[in-house]
C-alpha positions as CSV (number, residue, x, y, z in Angstrom):
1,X,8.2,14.5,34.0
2,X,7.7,10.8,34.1
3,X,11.7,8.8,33.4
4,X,10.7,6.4,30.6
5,X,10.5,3.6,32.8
6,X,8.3,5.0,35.1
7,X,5.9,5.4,32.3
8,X,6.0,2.4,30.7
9,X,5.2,0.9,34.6
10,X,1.8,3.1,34.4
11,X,1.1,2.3,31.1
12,X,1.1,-1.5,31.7
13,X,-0.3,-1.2,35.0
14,X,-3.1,0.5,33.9
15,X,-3.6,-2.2,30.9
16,X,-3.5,-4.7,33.8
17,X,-5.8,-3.4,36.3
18,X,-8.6,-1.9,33.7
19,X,-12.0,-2.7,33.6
20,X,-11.9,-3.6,30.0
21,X,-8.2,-4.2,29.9
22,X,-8.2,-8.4,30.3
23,X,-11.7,-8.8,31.0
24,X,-13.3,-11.9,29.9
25,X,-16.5,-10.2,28.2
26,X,-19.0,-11.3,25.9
27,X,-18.6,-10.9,22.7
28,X,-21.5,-9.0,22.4
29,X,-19.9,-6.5,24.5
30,X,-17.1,-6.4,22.1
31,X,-18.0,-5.6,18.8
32,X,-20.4,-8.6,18.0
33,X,-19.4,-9.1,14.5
34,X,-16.7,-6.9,14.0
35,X,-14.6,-9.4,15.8
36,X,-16.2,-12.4,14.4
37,X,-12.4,-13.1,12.6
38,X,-10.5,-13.6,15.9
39,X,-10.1,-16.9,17.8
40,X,-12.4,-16.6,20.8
41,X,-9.5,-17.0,23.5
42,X,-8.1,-13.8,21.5
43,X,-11.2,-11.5,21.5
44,X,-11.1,-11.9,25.2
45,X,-7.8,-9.8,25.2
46,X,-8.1,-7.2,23.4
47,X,-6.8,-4.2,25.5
48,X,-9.1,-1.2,26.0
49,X,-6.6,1.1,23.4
50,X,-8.3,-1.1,20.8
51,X,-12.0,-1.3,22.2
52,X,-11.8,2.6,22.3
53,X,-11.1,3.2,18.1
54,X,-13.6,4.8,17.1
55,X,-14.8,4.0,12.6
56,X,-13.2,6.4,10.6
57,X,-16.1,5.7,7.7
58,X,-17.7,9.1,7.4
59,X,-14.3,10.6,6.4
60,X,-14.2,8.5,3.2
61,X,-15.6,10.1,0.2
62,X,-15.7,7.4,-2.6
63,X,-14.2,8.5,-5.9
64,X,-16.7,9.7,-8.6
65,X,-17.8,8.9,-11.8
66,X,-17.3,12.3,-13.2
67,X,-13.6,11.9,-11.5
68,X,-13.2,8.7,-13.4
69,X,-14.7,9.7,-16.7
70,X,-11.8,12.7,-16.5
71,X,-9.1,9.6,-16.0
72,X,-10.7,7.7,-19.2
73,X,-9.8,10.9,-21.1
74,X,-6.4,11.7,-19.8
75,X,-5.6,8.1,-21.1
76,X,-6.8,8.2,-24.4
77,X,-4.9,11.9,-24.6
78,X,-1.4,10.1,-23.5
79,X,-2.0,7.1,-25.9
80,X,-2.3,10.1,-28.6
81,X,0.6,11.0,-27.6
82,X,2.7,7.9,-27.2
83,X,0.9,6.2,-30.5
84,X,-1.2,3.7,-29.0
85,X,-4.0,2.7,-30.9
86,X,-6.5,1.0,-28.1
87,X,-5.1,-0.4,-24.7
88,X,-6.2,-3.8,-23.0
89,X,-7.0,-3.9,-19.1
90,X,-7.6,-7.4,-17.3
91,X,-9.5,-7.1,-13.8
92,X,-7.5,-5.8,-10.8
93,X,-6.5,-1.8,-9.8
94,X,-6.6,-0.7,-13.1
95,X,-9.6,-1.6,-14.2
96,X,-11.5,-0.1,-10.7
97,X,-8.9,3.0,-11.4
98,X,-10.9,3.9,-14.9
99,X,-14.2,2.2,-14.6
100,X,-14.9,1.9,-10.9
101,X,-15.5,-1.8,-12.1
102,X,-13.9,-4.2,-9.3
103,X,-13.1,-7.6,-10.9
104,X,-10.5,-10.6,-10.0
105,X,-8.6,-12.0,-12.6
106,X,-8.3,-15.7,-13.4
107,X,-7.9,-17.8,-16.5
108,X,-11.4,-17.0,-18.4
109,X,-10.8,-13.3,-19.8
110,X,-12.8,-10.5,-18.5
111,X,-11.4,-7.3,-19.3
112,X,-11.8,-4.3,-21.5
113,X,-10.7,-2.8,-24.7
114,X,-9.9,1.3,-24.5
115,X,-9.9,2.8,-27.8
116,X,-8.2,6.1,-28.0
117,X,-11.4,7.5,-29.4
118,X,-14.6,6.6,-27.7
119,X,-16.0,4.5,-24.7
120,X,-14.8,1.4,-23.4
121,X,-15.6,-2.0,-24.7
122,X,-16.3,-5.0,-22.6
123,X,-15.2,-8.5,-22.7
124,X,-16.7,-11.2,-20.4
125,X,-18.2,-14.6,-19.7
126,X,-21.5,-15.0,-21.0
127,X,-22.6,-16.4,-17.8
128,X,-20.8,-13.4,-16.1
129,X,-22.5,-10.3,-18.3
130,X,-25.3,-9.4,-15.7
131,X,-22.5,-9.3,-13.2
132,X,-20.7,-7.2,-15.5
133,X,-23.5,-4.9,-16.7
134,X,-24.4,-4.2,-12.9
135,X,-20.9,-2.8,-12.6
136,X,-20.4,-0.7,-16.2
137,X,-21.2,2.7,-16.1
138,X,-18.8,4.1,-19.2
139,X,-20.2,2.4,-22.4
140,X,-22.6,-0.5,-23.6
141,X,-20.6,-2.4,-25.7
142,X,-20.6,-5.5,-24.2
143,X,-19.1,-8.6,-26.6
144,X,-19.7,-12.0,-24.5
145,X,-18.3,-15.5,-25.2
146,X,-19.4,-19.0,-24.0
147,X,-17.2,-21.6,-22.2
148,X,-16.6,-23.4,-25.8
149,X,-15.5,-20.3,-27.2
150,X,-12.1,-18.5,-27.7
151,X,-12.5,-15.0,-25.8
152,X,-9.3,-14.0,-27.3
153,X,-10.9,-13.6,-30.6
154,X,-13.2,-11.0,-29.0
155,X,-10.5,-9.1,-28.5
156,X,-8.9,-9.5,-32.1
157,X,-12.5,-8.3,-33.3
158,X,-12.7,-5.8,-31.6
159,X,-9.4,-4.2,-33.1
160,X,-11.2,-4.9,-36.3
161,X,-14.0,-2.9,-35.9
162,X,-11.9,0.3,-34.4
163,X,-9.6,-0.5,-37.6
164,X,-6.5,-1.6,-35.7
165,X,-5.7,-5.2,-36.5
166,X,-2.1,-4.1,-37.7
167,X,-2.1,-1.0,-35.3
168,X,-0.7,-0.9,-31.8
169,X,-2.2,-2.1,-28.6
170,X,-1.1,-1.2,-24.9
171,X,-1.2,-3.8,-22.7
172,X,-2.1,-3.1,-19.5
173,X,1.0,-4.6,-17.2
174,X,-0.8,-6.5,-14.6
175,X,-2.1,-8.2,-17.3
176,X,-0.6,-11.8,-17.2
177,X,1.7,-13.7,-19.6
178,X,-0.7,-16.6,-20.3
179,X,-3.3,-13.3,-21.8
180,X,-0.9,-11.3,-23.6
181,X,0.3,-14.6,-25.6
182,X,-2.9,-15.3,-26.3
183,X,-3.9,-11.8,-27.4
184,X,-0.4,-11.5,-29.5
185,X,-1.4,-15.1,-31.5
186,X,-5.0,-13.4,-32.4
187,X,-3.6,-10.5,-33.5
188,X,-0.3,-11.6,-35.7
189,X,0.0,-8.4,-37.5
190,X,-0.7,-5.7,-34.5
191,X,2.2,-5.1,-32.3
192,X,1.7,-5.1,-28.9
193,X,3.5,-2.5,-25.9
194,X,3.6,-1.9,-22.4
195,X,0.8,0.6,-21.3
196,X,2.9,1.8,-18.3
197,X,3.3,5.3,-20.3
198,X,-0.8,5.6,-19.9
199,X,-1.4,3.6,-16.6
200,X,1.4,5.3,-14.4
201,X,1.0,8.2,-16.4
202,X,-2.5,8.9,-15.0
203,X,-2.3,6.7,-11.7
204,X,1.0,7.9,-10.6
205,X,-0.7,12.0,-10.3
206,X,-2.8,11.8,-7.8
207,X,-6.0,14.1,-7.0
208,X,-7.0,15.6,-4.5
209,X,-9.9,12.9,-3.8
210,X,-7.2,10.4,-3.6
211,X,-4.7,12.2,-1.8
212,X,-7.8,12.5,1.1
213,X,-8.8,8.5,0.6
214,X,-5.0,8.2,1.4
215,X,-4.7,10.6,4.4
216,X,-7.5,8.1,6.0
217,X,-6.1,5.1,5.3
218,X,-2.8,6.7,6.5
219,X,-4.1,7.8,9.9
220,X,-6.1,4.8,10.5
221,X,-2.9,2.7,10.2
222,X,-1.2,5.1,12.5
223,X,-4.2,4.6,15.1
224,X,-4.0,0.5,14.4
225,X,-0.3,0.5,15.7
226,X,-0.5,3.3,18.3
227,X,-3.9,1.2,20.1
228,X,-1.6,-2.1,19.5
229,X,1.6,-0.1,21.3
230,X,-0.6,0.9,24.1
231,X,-1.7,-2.7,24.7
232,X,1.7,-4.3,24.1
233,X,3.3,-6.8,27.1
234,X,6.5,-9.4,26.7
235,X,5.6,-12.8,25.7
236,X,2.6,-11.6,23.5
237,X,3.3,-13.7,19.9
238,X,3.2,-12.5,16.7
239,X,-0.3,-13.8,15.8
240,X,-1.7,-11.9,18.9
241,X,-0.5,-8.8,17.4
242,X,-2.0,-9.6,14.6
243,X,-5.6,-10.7,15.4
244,X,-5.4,-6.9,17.5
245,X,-4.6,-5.6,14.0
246,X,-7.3,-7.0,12.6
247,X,-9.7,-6.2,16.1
248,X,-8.3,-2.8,15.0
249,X,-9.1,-2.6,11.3
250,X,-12.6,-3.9,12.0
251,X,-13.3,-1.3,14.1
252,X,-11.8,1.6,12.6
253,X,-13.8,0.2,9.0
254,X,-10.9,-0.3,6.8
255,X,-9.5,-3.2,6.0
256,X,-5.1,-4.2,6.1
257,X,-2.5,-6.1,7.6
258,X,1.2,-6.2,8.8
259,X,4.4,-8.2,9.1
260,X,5.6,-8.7,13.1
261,X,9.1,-9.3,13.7
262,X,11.4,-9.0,16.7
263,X,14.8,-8.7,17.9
264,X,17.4,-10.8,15.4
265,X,14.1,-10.8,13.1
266,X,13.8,-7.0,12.9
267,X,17.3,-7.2,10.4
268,X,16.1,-8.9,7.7
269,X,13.7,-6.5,6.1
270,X,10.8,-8.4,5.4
271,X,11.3,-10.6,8.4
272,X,11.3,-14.1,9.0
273,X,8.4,-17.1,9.3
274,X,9.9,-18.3,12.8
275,X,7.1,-17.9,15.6
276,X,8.4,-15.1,17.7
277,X,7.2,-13.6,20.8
278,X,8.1,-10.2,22.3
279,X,10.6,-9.9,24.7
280,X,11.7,-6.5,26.8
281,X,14.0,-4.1,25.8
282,X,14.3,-5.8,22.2
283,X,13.2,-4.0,19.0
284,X,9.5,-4.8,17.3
285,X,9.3,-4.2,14.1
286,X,5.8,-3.8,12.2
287,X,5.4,-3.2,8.6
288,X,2.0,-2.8,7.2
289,X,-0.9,-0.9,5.4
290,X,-4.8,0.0,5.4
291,X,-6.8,-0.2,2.5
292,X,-9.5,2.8,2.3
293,X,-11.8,2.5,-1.4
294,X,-8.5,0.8,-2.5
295,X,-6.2,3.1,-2.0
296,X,-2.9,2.1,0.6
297,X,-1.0,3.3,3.3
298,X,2.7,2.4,3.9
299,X,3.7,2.6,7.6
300,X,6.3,0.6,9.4
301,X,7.3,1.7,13.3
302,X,10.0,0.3,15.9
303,X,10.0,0.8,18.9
304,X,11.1,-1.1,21.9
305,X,9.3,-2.3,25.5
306,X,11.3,-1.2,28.0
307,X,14.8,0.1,27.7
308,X,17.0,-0.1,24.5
309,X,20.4,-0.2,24.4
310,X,22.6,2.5,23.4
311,X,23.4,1.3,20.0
312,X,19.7,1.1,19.3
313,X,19.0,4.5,20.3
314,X,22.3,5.5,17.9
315,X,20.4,3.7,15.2
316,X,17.2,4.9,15.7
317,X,18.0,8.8,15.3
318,X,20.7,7.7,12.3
319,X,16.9,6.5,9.9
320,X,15.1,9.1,11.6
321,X,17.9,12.0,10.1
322,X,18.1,10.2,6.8
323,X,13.6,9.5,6.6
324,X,14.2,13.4,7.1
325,X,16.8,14.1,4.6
326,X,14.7,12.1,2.1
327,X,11.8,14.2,2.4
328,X,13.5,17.7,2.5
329,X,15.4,16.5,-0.9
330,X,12.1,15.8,-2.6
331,X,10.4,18.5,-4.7
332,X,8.7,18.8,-7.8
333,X,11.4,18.2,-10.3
334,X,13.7,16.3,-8.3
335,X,14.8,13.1,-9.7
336,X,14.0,10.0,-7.8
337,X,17.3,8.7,-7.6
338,X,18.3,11.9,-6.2
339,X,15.9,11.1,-2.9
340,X,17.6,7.7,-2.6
341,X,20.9,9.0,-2.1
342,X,20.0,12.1,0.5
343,X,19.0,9.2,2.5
344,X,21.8,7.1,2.2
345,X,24.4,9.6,2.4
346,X,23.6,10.0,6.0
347,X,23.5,6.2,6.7
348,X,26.8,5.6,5.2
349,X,28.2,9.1,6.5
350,X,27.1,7.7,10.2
351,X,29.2,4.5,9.5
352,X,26.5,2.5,8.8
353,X,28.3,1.4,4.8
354,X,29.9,1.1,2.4
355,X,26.7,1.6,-0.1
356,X,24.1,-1.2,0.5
357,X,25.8,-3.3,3.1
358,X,23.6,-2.3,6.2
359,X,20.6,-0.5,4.5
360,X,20.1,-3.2,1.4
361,X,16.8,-1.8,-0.1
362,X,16.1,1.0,-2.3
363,X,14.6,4.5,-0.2
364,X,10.9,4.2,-1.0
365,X,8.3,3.0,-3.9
366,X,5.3,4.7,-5.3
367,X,1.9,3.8,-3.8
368,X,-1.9,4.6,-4.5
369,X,-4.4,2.0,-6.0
370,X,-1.2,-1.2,-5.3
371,X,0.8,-0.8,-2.5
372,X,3.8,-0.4,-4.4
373,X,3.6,1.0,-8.2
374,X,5.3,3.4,-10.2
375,X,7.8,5.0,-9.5
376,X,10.8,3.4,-7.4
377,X,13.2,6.0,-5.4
378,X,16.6,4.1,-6.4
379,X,19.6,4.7,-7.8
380,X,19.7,5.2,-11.7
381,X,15.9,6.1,-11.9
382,X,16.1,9.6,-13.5
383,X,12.7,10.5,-14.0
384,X,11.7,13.7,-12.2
385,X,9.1,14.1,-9.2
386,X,5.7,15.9,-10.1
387,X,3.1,17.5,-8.3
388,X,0.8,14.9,-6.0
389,X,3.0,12.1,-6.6
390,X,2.9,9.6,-3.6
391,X,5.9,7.4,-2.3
392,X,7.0,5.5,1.0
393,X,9.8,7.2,2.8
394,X,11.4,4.1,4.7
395,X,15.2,4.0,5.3
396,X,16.7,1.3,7.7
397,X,19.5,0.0,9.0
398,X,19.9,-3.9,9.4
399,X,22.6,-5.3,11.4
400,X,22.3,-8.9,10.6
401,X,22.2,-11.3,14.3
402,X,21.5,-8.2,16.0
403,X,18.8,-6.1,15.5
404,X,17.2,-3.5,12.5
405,X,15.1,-0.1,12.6
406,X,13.0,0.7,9.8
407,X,11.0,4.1,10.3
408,X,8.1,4.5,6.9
409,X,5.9,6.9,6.5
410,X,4.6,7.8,3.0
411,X,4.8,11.5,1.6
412,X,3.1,13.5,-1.6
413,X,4.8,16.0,-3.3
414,X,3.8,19.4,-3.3
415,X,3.9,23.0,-5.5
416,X,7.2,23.3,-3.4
417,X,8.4,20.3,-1.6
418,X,7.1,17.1,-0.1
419,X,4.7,16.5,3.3
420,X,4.1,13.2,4.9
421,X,0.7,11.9,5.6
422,X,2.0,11.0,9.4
423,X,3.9,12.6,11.9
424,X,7.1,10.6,11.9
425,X,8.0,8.3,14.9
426,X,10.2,10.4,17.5
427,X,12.1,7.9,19.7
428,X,12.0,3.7,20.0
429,X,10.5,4.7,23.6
430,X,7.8,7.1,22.7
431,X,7.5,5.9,18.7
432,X,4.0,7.8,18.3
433,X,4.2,11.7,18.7
């Protein structure tokens, strides 16, 4: 068996005397387009690692309308439930989430009124309602206003017409201040509440066609970073690594990014805006996602070129025991906070404490449609673990002018316990199994 050394040699040896390795090709010969983004003295570099990703496109199986036309209903049965009248959605992951309908938000109002009986009804720029109408596929009530014209009292007729002036609306929580004034000051005698108990209350369950859109993006972020490893030599920069991140994406069909950091950089969790290039036998950090139909992964990996010290290797196994602790600790009923602390019991227990003072973030967030959404694995959250939730599991320990290890991988909950998506990361010198 190869010593660690030895096989880092080979690997970079082979990188340097390949073919395709450094090559100055054409860019024809590259990807053509699919590396149109990268700076032309970049393309030239990419190593063969990332040349050989293959698309992962005919895995993904978009979500359907019948799929979405279930969500619509599980909505208006929770805002039954919770005594919401109708519920307001702006553009953003919400609106795609129910409708399919992909939309950016900015300060003319496009957005959609839910009543808890009945189809949708839309809300948009007059100059915008072929756009709109191209995209709607629940309803045909579409109410437009012109650029003189205060949308906000679309909204307030609306209520009228379901009979809810002085009911209650949800409003949907992406929504932004500016709107939700607005809205409040057309309707003076409705009262306006969060929506969170509708939107996480379907979003935060996932299905099974989302738990698959996740397992893609999941595995082709775990391919990114392992073709990135592969191709990895000292003195490369940060924004090297990331134009091969985005060679990567391009070629595997999704689309993502990451935060690079090294050495000192790795201890401050969401690293640092100093240029930084790697350097052997120092820790690099990455922290990033892919985006498949929306839907997020939630991977970070460290690892080291060359040999690590001691104390890193200590570290290392310390996250890797309590990322493991975490997941055997979460099961259906579990509470959330609960997870937190399995994890940081073994980080403090290994001398890495008192409490926050070397791992200074909470254990993991939920993730689907946004990157992080409900619900947080932290102390003092109570709320239990269902089936098919989705969270990060991503423990660290930062030792501030030094170095930090972060391990992530994100996990869903099952009948019986929890599984992760990847394979976690076995060593800093061999961190993809």
């Amino acid at each position: 068996m190869e010593t660690n050394d030895s096989m880092h040699s080979s690997r970079r040896n082979f990188l340097k005397t390949s073919a395709l390795g450094m090559a100055a090709l054409p860019a024809a010969m590259l990807g053509g387009n699919s590396l149109s983004g990268l700076h032309a003295a970049e393309v030239v570099k990419l190593p063969p690692s990332i040349l050989a990703l293959q698309s992962v496109t005919s895995r993904i199986v978009p979500i359907t309308n019948s799929e979405r036309k279930a969500r619509l209903a599980k909505a208006q049965q929770l805002m039954a439930e919770n005594k919401i009248d109708a519920m307001y959605m702006d553009g953003g992951s919400s609106m795609e989430y129910f409708t399919g309908i992909r939309w950016f938000t900015s300060e003319r109002l496009m957005g959609f009124v839910l009543p808890k009986v009945g189809d949708p009804i839309y809300i948009t720029p007059a100059f915008e309602q072929s756009r709109a109408q191209e995209q709607i596929v629940f309803g045909h009530d579409v109410r437009v206003w012109q650029e003189h014209e205060d949308p906000y009292q679309r909204v307030a007729q609306v209520m009228s017409d379901l009979h809810a002036s002085t009911g209650t609306l949800g409003i949907e929580e992406q929504v932004p201040y500016f709107r939700t004034s607005r809205i409040a000051e057309a309707l003076p005698h409705a009262r306006l509440v969060s929506a969170i108990p509708i939107t996480g209350g379907c979003r935060s369950i996932k299905s099974p066609a989302e738990l698959a859109l996740m397992q893609v993006a999941n595995d082709a972020t775990l391919a990114a970073y392992h073709a990135i490893y592969l191709g990895l030599e000292p003195g490369i920069t940060q924004d090297t690594v990331r134009d091969w991140l985005a060679a990567a994406y391009e070629r595997l069909g999704v689309s993502g990014g990451a935060s690079i950091n090294v050495g000192k950089y790795t201890a401050l969790p969401h690293g640092s805006v100093v240029p930084q290039r790697l350097v052997e036998g120092t820790p690099l950090l990455i922290d990033g996602d892919a985006v498949v139909e929306g839907y997020h992964s939630d991977i970070s990996r460290t690892f080291v070129l060359g040999k690590p010290s001691d104390k890193m290797k200590k570290v290392f196994d310390i996250v890797h025991k309590a990322q493991a602790a975490a997941l055997k600790a979460a099961h259906p009923g579990a509470t959330m906070e609960s997870i937190d602390a399995a994890a940081r019991k073994v980080i403090v227990d290994s001398g890495y404490g008192p409490d926050y003072k070397y791992f200074g973030h909470r254990l993991g967030h939920g993730i689907g449609m946004n990157g992080h959404e409900w619900y947080y694995l932290v102390r003092g959250n109570k709320r239990k673990m269902e089936r098919n939730m989705t969270f990060s599991d991503e423990p660290g320990i930062y030792i501030p002018g030094e170095f930090g290890v972060r391990l992530e991988d994100d996990m869903y909950i099952t009948e019986n316990g929890a599984q992760l998506f990847t394979p976690q990361s076995p060593s800093l010198e061999r961190p993809f199994s």
